[in-house]
C-alpha positions in Angstrom: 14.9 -15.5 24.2 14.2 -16.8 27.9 11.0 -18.5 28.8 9.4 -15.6 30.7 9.5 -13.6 27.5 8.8 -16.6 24.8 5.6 -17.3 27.0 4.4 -13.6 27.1 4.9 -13.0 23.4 3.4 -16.4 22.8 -0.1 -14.6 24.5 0.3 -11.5 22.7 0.5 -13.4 18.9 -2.6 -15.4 20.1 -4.6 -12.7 20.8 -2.9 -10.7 17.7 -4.1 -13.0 15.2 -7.7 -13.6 16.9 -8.4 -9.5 17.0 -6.8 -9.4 13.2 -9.4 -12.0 12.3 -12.3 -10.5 14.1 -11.6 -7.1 12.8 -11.6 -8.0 9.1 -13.9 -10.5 9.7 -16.2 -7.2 11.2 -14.6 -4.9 8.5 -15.8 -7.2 5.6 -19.3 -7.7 6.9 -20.0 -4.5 6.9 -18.3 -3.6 3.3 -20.0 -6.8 2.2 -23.5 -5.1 3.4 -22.5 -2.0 0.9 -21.9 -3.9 -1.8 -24.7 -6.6 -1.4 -27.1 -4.6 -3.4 -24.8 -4.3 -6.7 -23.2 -7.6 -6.4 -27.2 -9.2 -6.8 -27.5 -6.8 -9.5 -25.4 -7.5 -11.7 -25.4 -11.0 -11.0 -21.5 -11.0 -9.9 -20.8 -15.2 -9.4 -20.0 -16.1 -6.1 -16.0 -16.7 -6.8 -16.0 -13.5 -8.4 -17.3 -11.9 -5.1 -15.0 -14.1 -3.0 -11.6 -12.7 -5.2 -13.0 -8.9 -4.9 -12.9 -9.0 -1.4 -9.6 -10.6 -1.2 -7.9 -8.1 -3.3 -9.5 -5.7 -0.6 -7.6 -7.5 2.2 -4.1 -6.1 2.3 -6.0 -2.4 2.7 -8.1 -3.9 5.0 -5.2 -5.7 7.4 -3.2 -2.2 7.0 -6.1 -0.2 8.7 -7.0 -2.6 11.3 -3.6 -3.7 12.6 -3.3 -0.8 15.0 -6.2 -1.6 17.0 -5.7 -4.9 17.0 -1.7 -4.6 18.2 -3.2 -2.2 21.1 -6.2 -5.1 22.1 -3.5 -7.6 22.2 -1.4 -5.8 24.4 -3.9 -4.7 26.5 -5.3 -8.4 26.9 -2.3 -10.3 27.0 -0.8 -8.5 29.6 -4.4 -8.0 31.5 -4.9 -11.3 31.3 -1.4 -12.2 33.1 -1.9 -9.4 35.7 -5.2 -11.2 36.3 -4.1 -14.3 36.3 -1.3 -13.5 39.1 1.5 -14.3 36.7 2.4 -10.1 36.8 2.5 -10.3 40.3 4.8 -13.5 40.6 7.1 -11.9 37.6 7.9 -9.2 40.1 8.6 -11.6 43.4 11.3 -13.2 41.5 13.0 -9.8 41.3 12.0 -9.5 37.0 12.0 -6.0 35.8 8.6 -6.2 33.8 9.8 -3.9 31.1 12.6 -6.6 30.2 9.9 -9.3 30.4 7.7 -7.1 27.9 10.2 -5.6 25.5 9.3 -8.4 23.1 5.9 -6.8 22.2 7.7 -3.7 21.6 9.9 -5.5 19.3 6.8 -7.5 17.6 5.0 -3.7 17.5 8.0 -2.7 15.3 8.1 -5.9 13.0 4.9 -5.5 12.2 5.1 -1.9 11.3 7.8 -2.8 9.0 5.8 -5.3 7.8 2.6 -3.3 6.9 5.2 -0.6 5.5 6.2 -3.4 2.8 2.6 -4.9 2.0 1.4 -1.2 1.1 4.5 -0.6 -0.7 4.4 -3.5 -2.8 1.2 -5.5 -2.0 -1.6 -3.0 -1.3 -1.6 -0.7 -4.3 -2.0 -3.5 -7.1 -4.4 -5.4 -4.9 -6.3 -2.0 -4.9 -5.7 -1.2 -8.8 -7.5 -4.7 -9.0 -10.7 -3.7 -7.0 -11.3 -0.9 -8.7 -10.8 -3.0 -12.1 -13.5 -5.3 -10.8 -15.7 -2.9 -9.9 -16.1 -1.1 -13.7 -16.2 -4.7 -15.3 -18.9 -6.0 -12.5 -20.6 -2.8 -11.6 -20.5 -1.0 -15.1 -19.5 2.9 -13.4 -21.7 4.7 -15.4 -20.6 7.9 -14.0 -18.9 10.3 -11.5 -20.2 14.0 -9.8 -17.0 15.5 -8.1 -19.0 18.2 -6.4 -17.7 22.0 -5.9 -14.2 21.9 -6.6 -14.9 18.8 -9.9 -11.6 17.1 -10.5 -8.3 18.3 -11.0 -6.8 16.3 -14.0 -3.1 17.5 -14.9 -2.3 16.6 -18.5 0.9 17.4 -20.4 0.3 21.0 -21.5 -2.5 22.0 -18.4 -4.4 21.3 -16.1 -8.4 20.1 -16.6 -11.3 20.7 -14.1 -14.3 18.7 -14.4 -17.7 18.2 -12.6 -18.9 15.3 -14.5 -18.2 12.0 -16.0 -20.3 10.2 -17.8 -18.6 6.3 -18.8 -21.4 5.0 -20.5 -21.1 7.6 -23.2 -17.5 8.8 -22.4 -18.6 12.1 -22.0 -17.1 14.8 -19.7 -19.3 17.5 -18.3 -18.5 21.3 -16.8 -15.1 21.8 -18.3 -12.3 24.0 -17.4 -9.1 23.7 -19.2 -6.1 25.6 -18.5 -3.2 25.4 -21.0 0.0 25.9 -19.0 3.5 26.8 -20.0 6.5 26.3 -17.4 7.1 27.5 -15.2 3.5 27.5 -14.0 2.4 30.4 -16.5 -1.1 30.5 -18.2 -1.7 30.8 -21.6 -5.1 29.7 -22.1 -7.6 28.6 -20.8 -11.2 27.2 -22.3 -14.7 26.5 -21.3 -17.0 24.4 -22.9 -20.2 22.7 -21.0 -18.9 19.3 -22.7 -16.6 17.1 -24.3 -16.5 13.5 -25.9 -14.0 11.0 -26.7 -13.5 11.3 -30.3 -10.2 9.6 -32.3 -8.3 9.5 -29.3 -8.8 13.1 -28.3 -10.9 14.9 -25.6 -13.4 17.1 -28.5 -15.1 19.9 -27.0 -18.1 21.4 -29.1 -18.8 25.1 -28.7 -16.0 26.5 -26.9 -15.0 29.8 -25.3 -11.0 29.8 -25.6 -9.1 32.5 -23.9 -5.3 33.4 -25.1 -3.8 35.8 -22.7 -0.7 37.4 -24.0 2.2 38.8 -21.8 0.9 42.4 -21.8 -1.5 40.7 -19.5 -4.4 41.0 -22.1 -6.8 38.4 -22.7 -8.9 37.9 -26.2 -11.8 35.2 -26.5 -13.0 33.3 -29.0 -16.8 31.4 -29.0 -18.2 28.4 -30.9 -14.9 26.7 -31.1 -14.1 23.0 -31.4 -11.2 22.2 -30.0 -8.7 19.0 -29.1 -7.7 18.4 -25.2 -4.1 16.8 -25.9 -2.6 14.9 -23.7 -5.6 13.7 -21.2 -5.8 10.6 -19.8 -8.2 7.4 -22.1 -11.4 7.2 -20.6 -11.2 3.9 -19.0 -8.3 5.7 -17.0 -10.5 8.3 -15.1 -12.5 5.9 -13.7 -9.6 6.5 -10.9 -8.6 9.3 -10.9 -9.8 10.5 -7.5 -8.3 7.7 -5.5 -5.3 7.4 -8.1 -2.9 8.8 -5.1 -3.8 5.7 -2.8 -3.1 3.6 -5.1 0.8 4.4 -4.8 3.5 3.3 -3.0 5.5 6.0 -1.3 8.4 5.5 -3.9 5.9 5.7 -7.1 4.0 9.2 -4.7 7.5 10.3 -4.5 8.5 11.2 -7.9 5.2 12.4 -8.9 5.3 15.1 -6.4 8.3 15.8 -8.0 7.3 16.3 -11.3 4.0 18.1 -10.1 7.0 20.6 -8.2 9.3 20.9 -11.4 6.0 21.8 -13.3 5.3 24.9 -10.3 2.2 23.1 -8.7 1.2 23.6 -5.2 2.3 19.6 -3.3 1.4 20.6 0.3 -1.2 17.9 0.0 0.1 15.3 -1.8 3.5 15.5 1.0 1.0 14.8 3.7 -0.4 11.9 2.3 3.0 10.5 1.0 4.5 10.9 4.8 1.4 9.6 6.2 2.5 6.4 4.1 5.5 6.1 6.7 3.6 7.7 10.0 0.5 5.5 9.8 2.1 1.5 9.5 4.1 3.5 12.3 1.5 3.6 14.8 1.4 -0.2 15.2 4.9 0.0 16.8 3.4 3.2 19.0 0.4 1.7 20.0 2.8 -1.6 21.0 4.8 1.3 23.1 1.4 2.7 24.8 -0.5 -0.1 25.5 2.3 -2.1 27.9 2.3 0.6 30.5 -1.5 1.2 30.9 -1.8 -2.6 30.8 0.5 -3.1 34.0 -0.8 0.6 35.4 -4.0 -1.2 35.7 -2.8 -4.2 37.2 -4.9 -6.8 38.4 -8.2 -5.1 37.5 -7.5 -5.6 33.7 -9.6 -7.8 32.2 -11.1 -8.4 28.5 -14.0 -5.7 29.1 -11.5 -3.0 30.6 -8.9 -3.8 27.8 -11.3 -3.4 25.0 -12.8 -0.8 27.1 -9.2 1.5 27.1 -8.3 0.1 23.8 -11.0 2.1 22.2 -10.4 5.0 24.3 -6.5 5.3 23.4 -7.5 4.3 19.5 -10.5 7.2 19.2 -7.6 9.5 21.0 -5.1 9.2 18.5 -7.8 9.2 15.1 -8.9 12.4 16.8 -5.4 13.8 17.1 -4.4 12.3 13.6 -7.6 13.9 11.6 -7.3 17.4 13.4 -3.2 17.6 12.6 -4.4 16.5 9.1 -7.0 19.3 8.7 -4.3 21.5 9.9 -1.8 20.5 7.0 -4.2 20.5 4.7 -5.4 24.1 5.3 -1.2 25.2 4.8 -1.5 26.3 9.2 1.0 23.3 9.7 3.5 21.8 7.8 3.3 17.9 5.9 5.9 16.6 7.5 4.2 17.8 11.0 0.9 16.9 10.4 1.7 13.4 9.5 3.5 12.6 12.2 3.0 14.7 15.2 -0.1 12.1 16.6 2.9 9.4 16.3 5.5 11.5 18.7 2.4 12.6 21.2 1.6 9.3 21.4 5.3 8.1 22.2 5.8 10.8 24.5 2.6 9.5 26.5 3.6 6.2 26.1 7.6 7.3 27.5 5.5 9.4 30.3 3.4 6.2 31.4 6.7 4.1 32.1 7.8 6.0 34.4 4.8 5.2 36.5 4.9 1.4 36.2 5.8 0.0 39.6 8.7 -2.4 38.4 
């Protein structure tokens, strides 16, 4: 690596590592504000505290990395235009691009590198958290609004609104017994059910058999046994369970949820989005070098930061609309996850072509 370029990625990793910091640092504050209330509450020890936000911190350096690979960019190279060091780059007859190319190299490193922390890092650090918080906090209970939570056991699937830990109770129950592929059998109601003998009991029951004529006969005041549903120290996360895998882990359980007949369109977008996201610290590498040396010597810190949060609110605009589109079956996974990432490379490939070299 010559000089020229050892020098200009030199910048870029200063200023890397100072946004990182200031972006946790700013991310952690205000989490730390959230939590301030229970952690004084229940009298959570100081180290304690200190270890709960570091299991946080892999989540935390896997959101924040793409804004602070785009400041970087944007400042380093401001900062150099600024400084005249652009400008004496191209009197010695440098093509810039070959000057830069080691940010766009350092953009794809890292995204590698995130890819592996929330492979491998991220989802015990978060399994950790969220151990923390029912030992420290004591969850008491869950409301999962309209829709409840979707549970899939081994012989259905179980919709509930309520959970209460404290007395391991669920609360509006739905229960459909299942037989492959994807054919119901039965289904039962109940407004409750506790954790008895290492089965989910309901008391008073409506069960529904429905027979292959298509003809269904009820039956009231039953108690009944919900086999195979998860413990209740296991549904404390149950509605974040899905983040808490790697894409490998994701993988075969939208498998089994296909060989079973259920619907997956969902769970695809969020398993590519573990791929398209640690992407965008390599795109945002790709978009921010042109607008940096479009600017020229009017870059600065406040019109880096400035553009850096224009480009950054772009593409989270982009990225939630394409997944609001996927999720409502008008698009497929595969395209809502990563149609902000080739947008935002085509822009990026567009902008070159206007950078006076």
């Amino acid at each position: 690596m010559k000089i020229l370029e050892k020098h200009v990625l030199s910048e870029f990793l200063r200023l890397l590592l100072m946004a990182l910091a200031g972006f946790i640092v700013l991310f952690i504050t205000v989490d730390l504000f959230e939590n301030i209330d229970m952690l004084i509450k229940h009298k959570v020890p100081a180290l304690a505290s200190f270890v709960f936000f570091v299991y946080k911190l892999p989540f935390i350096i896997g959101q924040v990395a793409p804004v602070a690979v785009l400041v970087a960019v944007l400042l380093s190279l401001g900062i150099l235009s600024k400084h005249g060091e652009i400008t004496a780059m191209k009197a010695g007859g440098v093509r810039l691009l070959s000057a830069v190319y080691p940010l766009i190299a350092a953009g794809l490193l890292i995204s590698l590198g995130v890819m592996l922390m929330n492979e491998y890092v991220t989802p015990a650090a978060q399994k950790k958290a969220d151990s923390f918080r029912k030992q420290w906090f004591g969850v008491q209970g869950a409301t999962f609004g309209k829709e409840g939570l979707w549970v899939k056991s081994d012989g259905g699937i179980l919709n509930i609104r309520h959970i209460d830990f404290r007395k391991n109770e669920l609360f509006g129950i739905t229960y459909y017994e299942l037989r492959k592929p994807f054919t119901v059998t039965g289904r039962v109601e109940a407004a409750s059910a506790a954790w008895r003998d290492g089965h989910w009991v309901t008391e008073d029951a409506t069960a529904w058999t429905f027979t292959k004529e298509g003809e269904a006969r009820a039956r009231g005041n039953q108690r009944l046994a919900l086999s195979g549903l998860e413990e209740p120290e296991n549904l404390v996360n149950l509605e974040n369970f899905q983040q808490n895998m790697g894409f490998f882990e994701l993988w075969e359980y939208i498998r089994t949820l296909e060989k079973d007949g259920y619907e997956t369109a969902k769970h695809r977008i969020d398993l590519w989005s573990k791929v398209s996201f640690p992407l965008v610290n390599f795109i945002m590498a790709l978009v921010g070098i042109p607008f940096a040396l479009k600017t020229g010597r009017h870059s600065g810190i406040a019109a880096g930061i400035g553009l850096s949060i224009v480009i950054a609110f772009s593409y989270w605009m982009v990225y939630a609309l394409t997944r609001s589109l996927g999720h409502g079956g008008m698009i497929p996974p595969f395209v809502a996850a990563f149609f902000p990432d080739l947008l935002f490379v085509a822009i990026g490939s567009l902008m070159y072509g206007y950078v006076r070299q």
